[in-house]
C-alpha positions as CSV (number, residue, x, y, z in Angstrom):
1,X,0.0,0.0,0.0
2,X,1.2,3.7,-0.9
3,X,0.3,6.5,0.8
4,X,-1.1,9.9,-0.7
5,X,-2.4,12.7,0.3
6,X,-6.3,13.8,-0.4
7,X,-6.0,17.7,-1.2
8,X,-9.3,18.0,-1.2
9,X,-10.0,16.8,2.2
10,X,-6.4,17.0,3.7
11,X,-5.8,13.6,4.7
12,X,-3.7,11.3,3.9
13,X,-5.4,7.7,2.3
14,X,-3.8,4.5,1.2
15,X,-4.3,3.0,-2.1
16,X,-5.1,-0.6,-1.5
17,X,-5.6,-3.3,-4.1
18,X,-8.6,-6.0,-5.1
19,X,-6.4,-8.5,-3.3
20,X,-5.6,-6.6,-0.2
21,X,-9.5,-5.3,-0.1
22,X,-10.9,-9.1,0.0
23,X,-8.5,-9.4,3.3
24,X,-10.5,-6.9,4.7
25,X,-14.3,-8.9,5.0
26,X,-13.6,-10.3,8.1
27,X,-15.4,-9.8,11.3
28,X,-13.1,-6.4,12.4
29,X,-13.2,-5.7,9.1
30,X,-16.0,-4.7,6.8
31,X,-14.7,-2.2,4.0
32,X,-16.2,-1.9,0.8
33,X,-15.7,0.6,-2.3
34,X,-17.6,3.6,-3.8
35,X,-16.6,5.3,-6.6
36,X,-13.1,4.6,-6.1
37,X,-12.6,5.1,-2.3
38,X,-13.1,2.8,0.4
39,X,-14.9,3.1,3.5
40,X,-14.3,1.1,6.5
41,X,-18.1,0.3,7.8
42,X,-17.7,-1.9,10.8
43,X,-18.8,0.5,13.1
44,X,-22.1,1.6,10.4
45,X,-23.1,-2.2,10.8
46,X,-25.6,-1.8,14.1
47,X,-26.9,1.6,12.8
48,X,-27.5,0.8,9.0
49,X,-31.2,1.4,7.6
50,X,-30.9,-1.7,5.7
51,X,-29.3,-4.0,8.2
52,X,-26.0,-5.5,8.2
53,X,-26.4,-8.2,6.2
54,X,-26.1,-6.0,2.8
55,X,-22.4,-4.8,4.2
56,X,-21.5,-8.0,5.2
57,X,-22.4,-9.7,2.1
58,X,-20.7,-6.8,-0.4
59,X,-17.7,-6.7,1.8
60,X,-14.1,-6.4,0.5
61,X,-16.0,-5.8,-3.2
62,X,-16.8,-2.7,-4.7
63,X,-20.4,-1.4,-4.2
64,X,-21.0,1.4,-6.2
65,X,-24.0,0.7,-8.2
66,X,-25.3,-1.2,-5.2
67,X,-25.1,2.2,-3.0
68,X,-26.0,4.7,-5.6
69,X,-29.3,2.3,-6.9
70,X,-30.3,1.7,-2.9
71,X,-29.7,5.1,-1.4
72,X,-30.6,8.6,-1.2
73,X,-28.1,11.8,-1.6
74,X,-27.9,12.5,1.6
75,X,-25.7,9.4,2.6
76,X,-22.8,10.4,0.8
77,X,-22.0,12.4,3.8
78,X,-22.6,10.4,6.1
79,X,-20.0,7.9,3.8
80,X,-17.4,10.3,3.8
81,X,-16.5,9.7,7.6
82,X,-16.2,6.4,7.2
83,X,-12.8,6.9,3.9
84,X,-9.9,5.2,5.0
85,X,-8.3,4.5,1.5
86,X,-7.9,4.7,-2.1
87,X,-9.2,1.8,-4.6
88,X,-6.1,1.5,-6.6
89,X,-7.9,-1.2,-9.0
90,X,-11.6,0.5,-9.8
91,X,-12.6,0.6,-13.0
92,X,-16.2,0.4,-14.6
93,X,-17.0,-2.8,-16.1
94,X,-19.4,-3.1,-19.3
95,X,-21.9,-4.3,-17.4
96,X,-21.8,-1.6,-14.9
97,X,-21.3,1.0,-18.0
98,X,-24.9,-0.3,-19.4
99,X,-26.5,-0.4,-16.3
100,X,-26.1,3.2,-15.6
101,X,-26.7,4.0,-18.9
102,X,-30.3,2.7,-18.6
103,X,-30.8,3.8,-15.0
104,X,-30.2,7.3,-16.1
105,X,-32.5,6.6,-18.9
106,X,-35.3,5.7,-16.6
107,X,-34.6,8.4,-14.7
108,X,-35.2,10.7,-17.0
109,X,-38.0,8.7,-18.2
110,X,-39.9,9.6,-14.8
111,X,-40.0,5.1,-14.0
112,X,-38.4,6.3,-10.8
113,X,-40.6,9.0,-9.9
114,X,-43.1,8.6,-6.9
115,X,-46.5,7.3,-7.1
116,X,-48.2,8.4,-4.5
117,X,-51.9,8.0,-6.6
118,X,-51.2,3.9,-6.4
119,X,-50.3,3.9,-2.9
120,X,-53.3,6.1,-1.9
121,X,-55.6,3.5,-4.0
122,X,-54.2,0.6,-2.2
123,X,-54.4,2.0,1.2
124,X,-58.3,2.8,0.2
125,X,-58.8,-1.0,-0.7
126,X,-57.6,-1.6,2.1
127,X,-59.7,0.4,4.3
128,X,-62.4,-1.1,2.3
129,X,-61.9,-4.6,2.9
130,X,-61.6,-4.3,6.3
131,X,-64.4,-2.2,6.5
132,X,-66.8,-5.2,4.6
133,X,-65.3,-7.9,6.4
134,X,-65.8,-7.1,9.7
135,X,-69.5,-5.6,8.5
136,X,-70.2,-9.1,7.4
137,X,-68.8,-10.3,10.5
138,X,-71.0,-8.5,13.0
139,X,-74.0,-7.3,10.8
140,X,-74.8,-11.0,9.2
141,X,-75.9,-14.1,10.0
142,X,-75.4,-15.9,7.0
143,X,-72.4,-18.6,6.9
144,X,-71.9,-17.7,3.4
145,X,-71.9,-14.2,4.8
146,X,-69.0,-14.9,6.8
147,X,-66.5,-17.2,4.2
148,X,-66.6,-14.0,2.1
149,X,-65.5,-12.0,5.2
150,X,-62.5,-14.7,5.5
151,X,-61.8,-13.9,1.6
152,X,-62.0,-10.2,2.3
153,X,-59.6,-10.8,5.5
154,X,-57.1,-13.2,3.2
155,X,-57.2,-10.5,0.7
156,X,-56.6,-7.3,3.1
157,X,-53.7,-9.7,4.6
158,X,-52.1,-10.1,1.2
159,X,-52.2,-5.9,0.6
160,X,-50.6,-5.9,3.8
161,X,-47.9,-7.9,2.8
162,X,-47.5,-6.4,-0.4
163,X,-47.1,-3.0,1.1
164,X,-44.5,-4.1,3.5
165,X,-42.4,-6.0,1.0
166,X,-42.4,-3.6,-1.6
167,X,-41.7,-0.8,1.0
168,X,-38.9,-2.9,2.5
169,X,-37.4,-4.7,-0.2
170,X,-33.8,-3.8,-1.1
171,X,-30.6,-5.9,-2.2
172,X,-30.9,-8.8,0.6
173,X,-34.1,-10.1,-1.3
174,X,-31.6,-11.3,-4.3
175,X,-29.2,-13.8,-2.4
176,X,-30.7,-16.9,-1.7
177,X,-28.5,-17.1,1.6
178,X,-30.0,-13.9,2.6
179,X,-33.4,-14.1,1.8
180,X,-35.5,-15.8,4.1
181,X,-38.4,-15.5,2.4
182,X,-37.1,-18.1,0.3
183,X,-35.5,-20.5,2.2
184,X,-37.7,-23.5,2.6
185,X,-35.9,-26.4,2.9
186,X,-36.6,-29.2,3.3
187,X,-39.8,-29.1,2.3
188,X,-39.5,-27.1,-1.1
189,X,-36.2,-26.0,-3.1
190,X,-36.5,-22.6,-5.6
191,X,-33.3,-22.6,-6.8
192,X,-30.8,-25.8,-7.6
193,X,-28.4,-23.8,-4.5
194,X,-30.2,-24.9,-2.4
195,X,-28.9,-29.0,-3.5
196,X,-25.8,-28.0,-2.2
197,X,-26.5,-26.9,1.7
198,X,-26.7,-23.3,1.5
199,X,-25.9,-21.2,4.7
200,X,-28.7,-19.4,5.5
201,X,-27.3,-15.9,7.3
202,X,-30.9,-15.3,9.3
203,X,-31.2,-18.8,11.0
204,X,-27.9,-18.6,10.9
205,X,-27.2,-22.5,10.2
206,X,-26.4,-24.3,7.1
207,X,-29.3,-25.8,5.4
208,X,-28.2,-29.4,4.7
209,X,-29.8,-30.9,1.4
210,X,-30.2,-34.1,3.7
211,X,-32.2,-37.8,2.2
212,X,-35.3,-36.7,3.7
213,X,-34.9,-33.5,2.1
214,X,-34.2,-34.7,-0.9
215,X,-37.7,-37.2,-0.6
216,X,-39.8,-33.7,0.3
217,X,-38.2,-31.9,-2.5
218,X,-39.0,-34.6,-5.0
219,X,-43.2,-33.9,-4.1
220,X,-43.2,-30.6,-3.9
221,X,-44.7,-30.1,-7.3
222,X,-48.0,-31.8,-5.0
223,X,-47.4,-30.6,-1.8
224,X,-46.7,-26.7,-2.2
225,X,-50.4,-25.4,-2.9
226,X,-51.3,-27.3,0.2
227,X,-49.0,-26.1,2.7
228,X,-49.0,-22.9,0.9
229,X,-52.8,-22.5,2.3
230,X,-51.6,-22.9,5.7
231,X,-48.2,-21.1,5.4
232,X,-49.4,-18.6,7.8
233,X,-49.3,-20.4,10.5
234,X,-45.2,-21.2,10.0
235,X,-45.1,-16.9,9.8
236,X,-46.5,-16.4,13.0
237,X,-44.3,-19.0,15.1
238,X,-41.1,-17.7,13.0
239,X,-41.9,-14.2,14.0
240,X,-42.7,-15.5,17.8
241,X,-39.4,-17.6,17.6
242,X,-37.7,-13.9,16.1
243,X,-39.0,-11.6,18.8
244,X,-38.1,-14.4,21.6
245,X,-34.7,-15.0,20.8
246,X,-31.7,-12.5,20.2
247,X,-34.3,-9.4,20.3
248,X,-31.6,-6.4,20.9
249,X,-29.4,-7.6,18.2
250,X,-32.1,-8.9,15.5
251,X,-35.1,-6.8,16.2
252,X,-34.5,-3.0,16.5
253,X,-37.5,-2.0,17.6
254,X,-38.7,-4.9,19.8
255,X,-41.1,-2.7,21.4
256,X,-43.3,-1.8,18.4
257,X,-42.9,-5.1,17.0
258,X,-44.4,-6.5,20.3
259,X,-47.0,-3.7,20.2
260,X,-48.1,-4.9,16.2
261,X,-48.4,-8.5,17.4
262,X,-50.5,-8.0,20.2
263,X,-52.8,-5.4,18.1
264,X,-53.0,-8.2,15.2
265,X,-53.9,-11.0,17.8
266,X,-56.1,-9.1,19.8
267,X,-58.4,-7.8,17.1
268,X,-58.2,-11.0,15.3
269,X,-59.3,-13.4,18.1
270,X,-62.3,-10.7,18.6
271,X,-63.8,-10.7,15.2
272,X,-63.5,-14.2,15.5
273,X,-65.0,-14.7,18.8
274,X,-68.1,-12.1,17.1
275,X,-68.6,-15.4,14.7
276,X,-71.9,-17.1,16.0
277,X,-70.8,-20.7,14.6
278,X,-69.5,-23.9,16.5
279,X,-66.0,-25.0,16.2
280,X,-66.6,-26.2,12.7
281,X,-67.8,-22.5,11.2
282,X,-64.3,-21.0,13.6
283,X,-61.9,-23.3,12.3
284,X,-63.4,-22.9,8.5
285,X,-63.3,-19.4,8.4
286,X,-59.5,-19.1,10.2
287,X,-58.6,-21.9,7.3
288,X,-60.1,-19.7,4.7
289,X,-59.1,-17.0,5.4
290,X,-55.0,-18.6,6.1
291,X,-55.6,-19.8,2.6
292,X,-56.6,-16.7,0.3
293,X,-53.2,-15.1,2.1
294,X,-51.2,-18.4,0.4
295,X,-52.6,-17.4,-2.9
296,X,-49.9,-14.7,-3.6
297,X,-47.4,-17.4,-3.9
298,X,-49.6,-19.6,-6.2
């Protein structure tokens, strides 16, 4: 490494290769490249918007298109604190060079813009089918009355969801070892990875493509509408399991988390407990209702 001297900030930075930045993904180090500088982020890691698992993963790489395509103006500043040295080996790849080619383009285009007209719909649907389902829940006394209450409820669940993911999703959903959303073994495989006992960084344990794995996998084409319909149920304990175990770390804000959950249950087990059916009419419109929710991944 060769020292220089920044004149526009005064410092003095070390230009540091592609070899000698892989060195530096370890667990005291975590420095990445923008733009031909690099940033030591080890201490960013508990305070990033995005969680840690983004730097983690991009460690000891250069993340340029990464940061510029996930984050807003403002962090540049807050990068600039974190420069310890000088990317010697950047240069802009062809596929890089066409990316932001047609990213501009887009931008230009408006594709990036806003729309706050869509969201403002969906959050009107929204109101809506809760608004019908709990009518038909309270002002009816028809069975077939209450099933389409369960379909409005499965439907306003699946808005839910889709507001949440698309307000949340960022680089993590593209890794399979990253995404949790996606890692189902051993009952269902989405990508030929997963044959070959992928580490999963959020259970943090390696998935192990084991014989009864393999036997699952081999049905799933059968079994993945059916446990699909009951899917939900696997949410809720992995979110109880999540807010149980390793809360400061994991879960941020534990408190409003716990608050959500005890809304959601609370309000649930009174509209159904508003349900003037036996056991048979509860557990048909819970099912139902579990099952319309499953039909997003259909």
């Amino acid at each position: 490494m060769v020292a220089v001297k920044d004149v526009a900030d005064r410092k003095e930075f070390f230009y540091v290769t592609s070899a000698e930045m892989a060195k530096h993904s370890a667990d005291f180090f975590v420095w990445v490249a923008v733009q031909g500088k690099v940033y030591d982020v080890i201490f960013l890691l508990p305070r990033h918007p995005g969680g840690d698992l983004p730097l983690l993963f991009f460690s000891g790489q250069d993340v340029t298109d990464a940061f510029v395509a996930y984050h807003f103006f403002s962090a540049w500043r807050v990068l600039d604190r974190y420069r310890v040295a000088i990317f010697f080996d950047y240069e802009v790849s062809d596929v890089s060079r066409d990316y932001r080619f047609f990213s501009a383009e887009f931008a230009r285009a408006g594709l990036f813009d806003r729309n706050f007209f869509g969201c403002a719909a969906s959050l009107c649907a929204m109101a809506a089918l809760l608004f019908f389902a709990v009518w038909l829940v309270i002002a009816t006394a028809s069975v077939a009355f209450f099933l389409a209450a369960a379909v409005m409820l499965g439907f306003l669940w699946m808005r839910f969801f889709f507001l949440g993911h698309d307000s949340g999703h960022y680089v993590v959903m593209l890794f399979l070892r990253l995404n949790r959303a996606v890692q189902h073994m051993p009952l269902f495989a989405v990508s030929p990875r997963l044959f070959f006992s992928l580490t999963s960084t959020f259970y943090r344990r390696v998935m192990r493509f084991f014989s009864a794995a393999r036997l699952l996998v081999s049905y799933q084409h059968w079994t993945f509408f059916p446990v699909m319909c009951v899917a939900r149920v696997n949410l809720f304990a992995l979110f109880l399991l999540l807010l149980l175990a390793d809360t400061r770390t994991r879960v941020p804000f534990f408190s409003a988390e716990l608050a959500g959950v005890a809304v959601f249950w609370v309000c649930f087990f009174w509209l159904v407990s508003r349900l003037p059916g036996g056991a048979a009419e509860l557990f048909l419109f819970v099912l139902l209702s579990f099952a319309v929710t499953g039909i997003q991944f259909f």
